[in-house]
Each structure stands twice: as C-alpha cells, then as structure tokens.
MMTF fields as JSON, N, C-alpha, C and O atoms, coordinates in Angstrom:
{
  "mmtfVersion": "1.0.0",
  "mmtfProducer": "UNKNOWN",
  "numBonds": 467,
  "numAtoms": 468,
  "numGroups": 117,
  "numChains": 1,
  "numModels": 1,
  "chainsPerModel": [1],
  "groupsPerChain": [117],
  "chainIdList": ["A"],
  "bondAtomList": [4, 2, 8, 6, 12, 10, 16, 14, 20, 18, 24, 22, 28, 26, 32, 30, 36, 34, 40, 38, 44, 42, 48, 46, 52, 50, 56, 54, 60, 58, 64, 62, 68, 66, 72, 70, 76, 74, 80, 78, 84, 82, 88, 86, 92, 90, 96, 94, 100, 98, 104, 102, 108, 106, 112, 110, 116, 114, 120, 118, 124, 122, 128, 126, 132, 130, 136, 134, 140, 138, 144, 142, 148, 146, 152, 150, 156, 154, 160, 158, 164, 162, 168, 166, 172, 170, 176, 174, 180, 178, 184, 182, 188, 186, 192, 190, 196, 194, 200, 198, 204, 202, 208, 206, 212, 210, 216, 214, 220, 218, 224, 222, 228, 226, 232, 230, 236, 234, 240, 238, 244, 242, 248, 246, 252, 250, 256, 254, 260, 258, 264, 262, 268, 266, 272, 270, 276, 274, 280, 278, 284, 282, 288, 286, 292, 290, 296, 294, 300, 298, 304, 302, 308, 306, 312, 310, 316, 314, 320, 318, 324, 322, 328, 326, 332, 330, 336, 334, 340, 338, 344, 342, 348, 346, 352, 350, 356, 354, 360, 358, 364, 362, 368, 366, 372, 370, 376, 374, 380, 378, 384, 382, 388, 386, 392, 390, 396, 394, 400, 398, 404, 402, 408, 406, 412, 410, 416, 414, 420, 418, 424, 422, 428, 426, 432, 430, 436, 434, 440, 438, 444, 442, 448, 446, 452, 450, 456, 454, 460, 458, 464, 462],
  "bondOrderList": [1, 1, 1, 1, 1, 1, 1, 1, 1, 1, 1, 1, 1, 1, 1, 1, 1, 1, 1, 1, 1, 1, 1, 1, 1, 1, 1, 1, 1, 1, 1, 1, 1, 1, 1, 1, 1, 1, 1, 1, 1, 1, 1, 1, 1, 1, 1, 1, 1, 1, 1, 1, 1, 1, 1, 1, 1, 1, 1, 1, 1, 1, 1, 1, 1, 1, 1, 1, 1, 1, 1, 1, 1, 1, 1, 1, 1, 1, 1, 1, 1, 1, 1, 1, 1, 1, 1, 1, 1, 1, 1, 1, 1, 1, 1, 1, 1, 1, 1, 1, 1, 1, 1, 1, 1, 1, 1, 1, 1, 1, 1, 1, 1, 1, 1, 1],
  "groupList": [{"groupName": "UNK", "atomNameList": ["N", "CA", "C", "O"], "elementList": ["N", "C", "C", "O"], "formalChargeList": [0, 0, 0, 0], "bondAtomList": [1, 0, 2, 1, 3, 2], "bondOrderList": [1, 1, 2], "singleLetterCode": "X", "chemCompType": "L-PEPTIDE LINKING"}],
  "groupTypeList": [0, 0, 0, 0, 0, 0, 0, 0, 0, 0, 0, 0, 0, 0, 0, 0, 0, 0, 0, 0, 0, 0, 0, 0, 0, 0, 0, 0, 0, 0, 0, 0, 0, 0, 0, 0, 0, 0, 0, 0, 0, 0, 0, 0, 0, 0, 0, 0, 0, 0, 0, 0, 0, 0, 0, 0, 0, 0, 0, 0, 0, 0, 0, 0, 0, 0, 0, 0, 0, 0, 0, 0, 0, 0, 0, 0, 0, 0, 0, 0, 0, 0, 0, 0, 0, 0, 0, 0, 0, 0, 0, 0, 0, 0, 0, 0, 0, 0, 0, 0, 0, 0, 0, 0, 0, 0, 0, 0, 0, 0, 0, 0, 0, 0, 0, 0, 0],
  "groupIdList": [1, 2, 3, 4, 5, 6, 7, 8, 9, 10, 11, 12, 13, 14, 15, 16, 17, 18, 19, 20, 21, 22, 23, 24, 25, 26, 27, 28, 29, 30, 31, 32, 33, 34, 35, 36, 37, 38, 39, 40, 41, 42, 43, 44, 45, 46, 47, 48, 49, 50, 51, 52, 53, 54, 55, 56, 57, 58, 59, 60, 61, 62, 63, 64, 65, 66, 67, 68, 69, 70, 71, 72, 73, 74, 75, 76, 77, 78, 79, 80, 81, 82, 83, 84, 85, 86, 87, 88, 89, 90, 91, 92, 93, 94, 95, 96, 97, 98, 99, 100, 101, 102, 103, 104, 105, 106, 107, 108, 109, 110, 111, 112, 113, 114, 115, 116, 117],
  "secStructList": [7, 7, 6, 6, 2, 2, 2, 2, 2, 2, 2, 2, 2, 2, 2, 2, 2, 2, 2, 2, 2, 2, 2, 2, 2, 2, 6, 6, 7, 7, 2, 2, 2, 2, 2, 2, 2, 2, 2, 2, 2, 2, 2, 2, 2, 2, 2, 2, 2, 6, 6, 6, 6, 6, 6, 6, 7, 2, 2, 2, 2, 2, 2, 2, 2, 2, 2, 2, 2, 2, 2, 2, 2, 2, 2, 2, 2, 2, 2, 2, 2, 2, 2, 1, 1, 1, 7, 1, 1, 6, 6, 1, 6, 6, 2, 2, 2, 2, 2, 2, 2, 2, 2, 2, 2, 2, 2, 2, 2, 2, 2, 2, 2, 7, 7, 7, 7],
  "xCoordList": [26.925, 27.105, 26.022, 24.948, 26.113, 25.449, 24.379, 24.859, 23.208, 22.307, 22.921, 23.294, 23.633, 23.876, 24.64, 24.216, 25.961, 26.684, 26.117, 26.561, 25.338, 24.319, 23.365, 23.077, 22.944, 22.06, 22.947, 22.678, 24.817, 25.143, 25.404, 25.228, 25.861, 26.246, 25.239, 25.604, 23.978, 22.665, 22.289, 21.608, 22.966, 22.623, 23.571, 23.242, 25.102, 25.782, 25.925, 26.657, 24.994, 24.553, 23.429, 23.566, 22.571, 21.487, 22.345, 22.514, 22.828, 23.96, 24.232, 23.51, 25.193, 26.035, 24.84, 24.653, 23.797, 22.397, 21.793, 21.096, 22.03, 20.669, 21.892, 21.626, 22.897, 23.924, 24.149, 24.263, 24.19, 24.002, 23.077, 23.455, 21.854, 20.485, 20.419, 20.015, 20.694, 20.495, 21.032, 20.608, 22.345, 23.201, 22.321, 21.834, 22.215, 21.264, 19.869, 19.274, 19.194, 17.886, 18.355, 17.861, 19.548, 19.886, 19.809, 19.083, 20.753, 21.203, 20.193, 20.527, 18.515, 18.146, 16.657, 15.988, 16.828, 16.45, 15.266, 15.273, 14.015, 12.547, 12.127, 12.837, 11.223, 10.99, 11.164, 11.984, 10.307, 10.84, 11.994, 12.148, 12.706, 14.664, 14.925, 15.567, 14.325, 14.486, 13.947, 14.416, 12.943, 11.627, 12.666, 13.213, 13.061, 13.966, 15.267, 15.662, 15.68, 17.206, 16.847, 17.11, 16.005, 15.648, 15.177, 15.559, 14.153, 13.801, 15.437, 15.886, 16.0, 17.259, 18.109, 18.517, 18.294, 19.18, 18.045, 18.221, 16.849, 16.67, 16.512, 16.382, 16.483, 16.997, 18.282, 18.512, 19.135, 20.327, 21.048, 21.788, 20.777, 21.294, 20.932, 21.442, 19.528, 18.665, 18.954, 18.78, 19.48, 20.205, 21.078, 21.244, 22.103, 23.371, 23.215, 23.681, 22.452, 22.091, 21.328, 21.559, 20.337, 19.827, 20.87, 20.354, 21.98, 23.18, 23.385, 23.349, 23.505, 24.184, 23.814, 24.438, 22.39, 21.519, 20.626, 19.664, 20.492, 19.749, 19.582, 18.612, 21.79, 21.904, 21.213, 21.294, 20.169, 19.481, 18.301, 17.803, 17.896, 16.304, 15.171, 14.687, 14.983, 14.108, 13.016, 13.159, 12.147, 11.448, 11.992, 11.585, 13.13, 14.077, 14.533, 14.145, 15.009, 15.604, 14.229, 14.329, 13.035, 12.204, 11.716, 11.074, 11.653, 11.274, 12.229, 11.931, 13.698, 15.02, 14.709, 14.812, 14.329, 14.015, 12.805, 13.084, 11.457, 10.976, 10.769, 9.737, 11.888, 12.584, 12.898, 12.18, 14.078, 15.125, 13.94, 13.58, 13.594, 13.049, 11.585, 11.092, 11.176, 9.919, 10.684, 10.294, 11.633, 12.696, 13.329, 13.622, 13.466, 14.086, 13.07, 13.304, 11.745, 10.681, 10.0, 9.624, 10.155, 9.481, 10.504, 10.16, 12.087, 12.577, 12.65, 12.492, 12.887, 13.034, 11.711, 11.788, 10.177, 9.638, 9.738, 9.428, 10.092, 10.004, 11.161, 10.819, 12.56, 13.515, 12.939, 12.851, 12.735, 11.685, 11.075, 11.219, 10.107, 9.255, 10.082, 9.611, 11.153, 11.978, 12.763, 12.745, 13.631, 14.733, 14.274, 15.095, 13.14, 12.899, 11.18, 10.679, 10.861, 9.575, 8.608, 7.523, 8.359, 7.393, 7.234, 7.849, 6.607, 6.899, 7.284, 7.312, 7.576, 7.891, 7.18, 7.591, 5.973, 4.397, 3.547, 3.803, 2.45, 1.335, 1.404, 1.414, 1.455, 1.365, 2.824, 2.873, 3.829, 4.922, 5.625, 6.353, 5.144, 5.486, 4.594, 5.102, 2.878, 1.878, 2.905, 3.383, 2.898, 3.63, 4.461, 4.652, 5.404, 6.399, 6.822, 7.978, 5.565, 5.759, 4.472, 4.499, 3.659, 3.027, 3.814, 3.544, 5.242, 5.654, 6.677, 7.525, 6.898, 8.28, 7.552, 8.045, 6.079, 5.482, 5.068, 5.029, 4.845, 4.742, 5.815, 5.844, 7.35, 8.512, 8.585, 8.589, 8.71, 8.752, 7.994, 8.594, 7.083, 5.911, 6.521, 6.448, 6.946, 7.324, 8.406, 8.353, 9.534, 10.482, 10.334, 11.336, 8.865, 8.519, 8.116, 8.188, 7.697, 6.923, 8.496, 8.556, 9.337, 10.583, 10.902, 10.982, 11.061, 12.428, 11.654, 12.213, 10.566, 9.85, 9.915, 10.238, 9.433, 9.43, 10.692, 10.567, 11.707, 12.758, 13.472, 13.761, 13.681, 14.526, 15.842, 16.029, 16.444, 17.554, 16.869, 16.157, 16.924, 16.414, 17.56, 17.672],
  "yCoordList": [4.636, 5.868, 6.855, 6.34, 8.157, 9.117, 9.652, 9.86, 9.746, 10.231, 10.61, 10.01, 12.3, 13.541, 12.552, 12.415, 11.831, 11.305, 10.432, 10.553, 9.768, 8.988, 9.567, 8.873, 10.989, 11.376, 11.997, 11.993, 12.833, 13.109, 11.906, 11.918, 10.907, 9.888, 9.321, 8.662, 9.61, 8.83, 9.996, 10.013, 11.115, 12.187, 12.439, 12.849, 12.019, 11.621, 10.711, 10.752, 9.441, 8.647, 8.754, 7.909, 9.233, 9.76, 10.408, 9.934, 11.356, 12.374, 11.271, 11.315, 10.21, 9.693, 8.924, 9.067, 7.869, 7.098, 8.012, 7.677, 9.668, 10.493, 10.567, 9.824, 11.231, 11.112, 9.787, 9.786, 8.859, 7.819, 7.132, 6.393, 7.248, 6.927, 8.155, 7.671, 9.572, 10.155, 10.285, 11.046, 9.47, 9.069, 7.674, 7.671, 6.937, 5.669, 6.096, 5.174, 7.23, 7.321, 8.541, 8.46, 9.582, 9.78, 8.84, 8.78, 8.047, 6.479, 5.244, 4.217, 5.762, 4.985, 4.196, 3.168, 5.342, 4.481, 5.451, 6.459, 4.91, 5.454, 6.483, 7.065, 6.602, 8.273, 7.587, 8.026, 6.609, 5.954, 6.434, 7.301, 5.846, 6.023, 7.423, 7.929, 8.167, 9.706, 10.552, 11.515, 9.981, 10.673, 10.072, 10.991, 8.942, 8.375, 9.293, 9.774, 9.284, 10.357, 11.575, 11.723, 12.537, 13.212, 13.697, 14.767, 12.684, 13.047, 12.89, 13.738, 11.737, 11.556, 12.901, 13.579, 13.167, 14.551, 15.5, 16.411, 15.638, 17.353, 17.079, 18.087, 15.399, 14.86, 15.29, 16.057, 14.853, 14.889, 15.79, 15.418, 17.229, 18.132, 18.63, 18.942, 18.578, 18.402, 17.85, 18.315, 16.62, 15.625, 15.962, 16.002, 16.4, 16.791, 17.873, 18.107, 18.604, 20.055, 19.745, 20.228, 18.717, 18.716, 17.452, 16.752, 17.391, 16.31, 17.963, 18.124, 18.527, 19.627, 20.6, 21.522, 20.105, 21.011, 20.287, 20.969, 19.005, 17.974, 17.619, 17.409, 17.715, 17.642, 18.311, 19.526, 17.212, 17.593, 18.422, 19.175, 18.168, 18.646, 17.548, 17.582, 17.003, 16.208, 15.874, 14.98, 16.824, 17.024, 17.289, 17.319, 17.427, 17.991, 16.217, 15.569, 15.923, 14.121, 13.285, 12.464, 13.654, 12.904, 13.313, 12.448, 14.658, 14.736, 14.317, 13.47, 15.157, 13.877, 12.605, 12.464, 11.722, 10.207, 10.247, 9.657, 10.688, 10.515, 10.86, 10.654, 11.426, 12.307, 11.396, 10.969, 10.547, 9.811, 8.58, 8.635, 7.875, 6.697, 6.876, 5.885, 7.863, 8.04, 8.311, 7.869, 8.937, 9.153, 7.853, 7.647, 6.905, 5.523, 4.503, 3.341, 5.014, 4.117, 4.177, 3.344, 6.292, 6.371, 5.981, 5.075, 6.222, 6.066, 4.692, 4.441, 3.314, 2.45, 1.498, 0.296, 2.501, 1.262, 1.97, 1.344, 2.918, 3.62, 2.67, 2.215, 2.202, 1.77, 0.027, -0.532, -0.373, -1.535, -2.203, -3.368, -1.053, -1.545, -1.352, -1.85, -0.656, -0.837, -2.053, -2.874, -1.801, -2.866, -4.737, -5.652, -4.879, -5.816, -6.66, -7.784, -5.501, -5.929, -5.612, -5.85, -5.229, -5.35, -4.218, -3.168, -4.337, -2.716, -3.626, -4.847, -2.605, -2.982, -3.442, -4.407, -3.185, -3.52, -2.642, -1.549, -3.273, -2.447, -0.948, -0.797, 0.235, 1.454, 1.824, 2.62, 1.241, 1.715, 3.52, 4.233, 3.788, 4.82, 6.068, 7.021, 5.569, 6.794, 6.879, 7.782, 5.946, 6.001, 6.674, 7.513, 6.489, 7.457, 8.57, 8.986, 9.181, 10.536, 11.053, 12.275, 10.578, 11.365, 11.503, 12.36, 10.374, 10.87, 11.637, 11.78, 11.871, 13.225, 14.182, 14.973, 14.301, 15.294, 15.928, 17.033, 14.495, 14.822, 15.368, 16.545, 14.41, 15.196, 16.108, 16.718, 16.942, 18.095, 18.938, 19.809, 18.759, 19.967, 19.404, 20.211, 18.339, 18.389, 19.266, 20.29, 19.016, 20.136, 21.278, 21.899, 21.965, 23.225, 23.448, 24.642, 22.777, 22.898, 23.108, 23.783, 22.287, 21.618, 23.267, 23.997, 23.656, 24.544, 25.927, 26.93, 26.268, 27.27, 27.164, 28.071, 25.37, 25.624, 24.727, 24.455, 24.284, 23.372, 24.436, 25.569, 23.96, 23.941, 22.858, 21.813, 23.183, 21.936, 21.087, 21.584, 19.962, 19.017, 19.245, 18.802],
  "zCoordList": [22.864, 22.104, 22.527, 22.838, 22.593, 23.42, 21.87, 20.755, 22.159, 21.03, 20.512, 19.504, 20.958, 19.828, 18.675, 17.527, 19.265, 18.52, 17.239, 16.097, 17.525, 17.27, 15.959, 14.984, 16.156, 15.246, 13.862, 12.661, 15.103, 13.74, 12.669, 11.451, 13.483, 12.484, 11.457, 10.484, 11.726, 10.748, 9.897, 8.872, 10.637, 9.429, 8.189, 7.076, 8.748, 7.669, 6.885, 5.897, 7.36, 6.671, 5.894, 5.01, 5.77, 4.995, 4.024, 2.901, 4.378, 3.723, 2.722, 1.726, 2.778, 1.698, 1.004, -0.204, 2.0, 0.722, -0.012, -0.971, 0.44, -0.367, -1.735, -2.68, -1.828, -2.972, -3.819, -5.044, -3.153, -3.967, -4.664, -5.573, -4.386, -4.339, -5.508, -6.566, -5.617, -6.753, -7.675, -8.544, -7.836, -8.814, -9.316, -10.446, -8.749, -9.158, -9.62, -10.179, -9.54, -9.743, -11.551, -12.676, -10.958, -12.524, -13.523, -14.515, -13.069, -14.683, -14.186, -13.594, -14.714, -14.575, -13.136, -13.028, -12.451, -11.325, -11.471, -12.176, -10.535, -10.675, -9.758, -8.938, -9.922, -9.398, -7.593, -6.786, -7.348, -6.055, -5.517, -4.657, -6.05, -5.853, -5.759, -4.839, -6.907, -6.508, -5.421, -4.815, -5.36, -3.667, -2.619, -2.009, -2.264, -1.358, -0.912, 0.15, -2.152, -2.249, -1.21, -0.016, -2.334, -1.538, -0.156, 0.318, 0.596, 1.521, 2.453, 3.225, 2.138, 3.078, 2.805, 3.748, 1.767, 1.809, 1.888, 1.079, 2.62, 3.138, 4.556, 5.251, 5.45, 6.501, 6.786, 7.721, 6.051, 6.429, 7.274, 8.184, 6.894, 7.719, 8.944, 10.02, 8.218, 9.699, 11.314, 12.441, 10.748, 12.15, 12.743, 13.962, 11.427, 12.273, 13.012, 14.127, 12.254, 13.205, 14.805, 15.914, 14.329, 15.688, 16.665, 17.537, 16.393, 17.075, 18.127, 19.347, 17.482, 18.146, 19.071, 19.595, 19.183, 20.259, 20.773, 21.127, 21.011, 21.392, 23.177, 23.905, 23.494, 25.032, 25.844, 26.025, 26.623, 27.664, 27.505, 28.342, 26.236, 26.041, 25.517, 24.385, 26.081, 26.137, 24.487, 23.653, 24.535, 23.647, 21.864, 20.702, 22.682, 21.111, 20.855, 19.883, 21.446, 21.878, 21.211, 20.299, 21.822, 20.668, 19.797, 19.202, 19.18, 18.215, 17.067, 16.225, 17.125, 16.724, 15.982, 14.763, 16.82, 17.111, 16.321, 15.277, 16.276, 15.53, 14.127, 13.489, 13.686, 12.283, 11.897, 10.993, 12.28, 12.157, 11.543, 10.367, 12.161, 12.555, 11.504, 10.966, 11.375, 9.928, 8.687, 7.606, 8.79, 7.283, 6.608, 5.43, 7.933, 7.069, 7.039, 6.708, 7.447, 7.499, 5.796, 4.972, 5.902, 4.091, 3.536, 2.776, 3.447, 2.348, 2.168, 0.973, 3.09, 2.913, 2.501, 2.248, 2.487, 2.245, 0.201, -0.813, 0.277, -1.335, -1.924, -3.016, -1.467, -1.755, -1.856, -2.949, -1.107, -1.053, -1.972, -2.342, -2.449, -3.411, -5.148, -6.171, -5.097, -5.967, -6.323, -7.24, -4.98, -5.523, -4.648, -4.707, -4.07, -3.478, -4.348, -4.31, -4.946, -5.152, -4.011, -4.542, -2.795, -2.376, -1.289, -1.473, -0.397, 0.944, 1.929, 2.078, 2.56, 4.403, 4.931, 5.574, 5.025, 5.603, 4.97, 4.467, 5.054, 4.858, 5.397, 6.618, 4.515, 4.856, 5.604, 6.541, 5.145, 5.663, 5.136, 5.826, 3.889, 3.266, 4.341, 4.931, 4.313, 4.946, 6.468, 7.154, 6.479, 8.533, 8.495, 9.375, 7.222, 7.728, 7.235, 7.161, 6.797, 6.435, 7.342, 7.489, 7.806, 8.905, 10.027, 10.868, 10.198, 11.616, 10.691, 11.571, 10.262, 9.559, 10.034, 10.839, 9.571, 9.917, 11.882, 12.424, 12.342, 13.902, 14.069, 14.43, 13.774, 14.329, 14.282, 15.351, 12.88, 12.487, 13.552, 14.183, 13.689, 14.395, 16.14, 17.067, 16.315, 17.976, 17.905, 18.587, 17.09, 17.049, 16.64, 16.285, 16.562, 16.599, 17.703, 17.996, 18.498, 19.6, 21.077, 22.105, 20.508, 21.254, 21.21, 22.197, 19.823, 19.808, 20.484, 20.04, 21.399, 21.775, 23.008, 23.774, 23.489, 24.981, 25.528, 26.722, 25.002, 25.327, 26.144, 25.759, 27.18, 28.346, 28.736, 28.113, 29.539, 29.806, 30.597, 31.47, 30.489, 32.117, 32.834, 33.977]
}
C-alpha cells in the first residue's frame, strides 16, 4: 500500500477512535479517554490532508510518519493506563507528544522548503 493511501486510511481511523473514545469518555470515561479522543480527532484531518500532498516530498513523508506514530504513541499510552491499568512504557505519553510536536514543526519546515524528489 503506497503511504498517501496509508495515512488517509489512519486518519480515518483516528477519525472513527476519536468519536468513539468521546462517546465513551461522555458516559463515563476519564479525562484520559477524553485527552485521547481528542488529540486523535485534531490528528485526524490532519492525515488525510497530508495523504494528499505527501507524493514525492520527502520531508513532508516524515514528518507525516512522525505525526502518525507520536499520536498513537500519546493516545495509546493515555488509553492504556485507563482501560489496561498500566502505560506502554515508561514515558510513553512525554514521547509522544514531544514527537507530535517535532512532526508538527518538520511539517513547517517541509511545507516551506518541500520540493518534489
């Protein structure tokens, strides 16, 4: 499967856990469950958007990737310590909201000097 394809699909997946995850955090569920929701749905669109302008820019391709990949790192160790009792690892939540944050700023950096390869 070719990235773009790839990112829209995890962004529509975020899309449907962030909706569900805030129906579960309405009736009941902890602020955890709600921070989770959220970050996946202000992800969500994000992805698909960047599915769509990703081909053949390199820098855009990892910053992408490292969006993706820190968004299910925070939400899942927040989801974790909810419904599992415990985290992902040690500091799985800090990890992955400092790389939301790298991504973020590579895809500032991406969307200035990105070129096609």
């Amino acid at each position: 499967m070719k990235f773009d394809r790839f990112l829209f699909a995890a962004g529509a997946l975020f899309g449907a856990a962030g909706v569900a995850l805030s129906a579960a955090a309405t009736h009941g569920g902890s602020a955890n469950v709600a921070t989770a929701a959220n970050f996946l749905l202000f992800h969500a669109p994000a992805l698909i958007a960047l599915s769509l302008v990703v081909a053949g820019r390199r820098i855009l391709h990892i910053g992408a990737a490292i969006l993706l990949v820190a968004a299910l790192l925070f939400s899942g160790d927040l989801l974790a310590r909810e419904f599992l009792g415990q985290r992902l690892f040690p500091f799985a939540a800090p990890v992955g909201g400092t790389g939301m944050i790298l991504g973020w700023l590579m895809l500032a950096v991406g969307g200035v000097v990105a070129r096609r390869d």
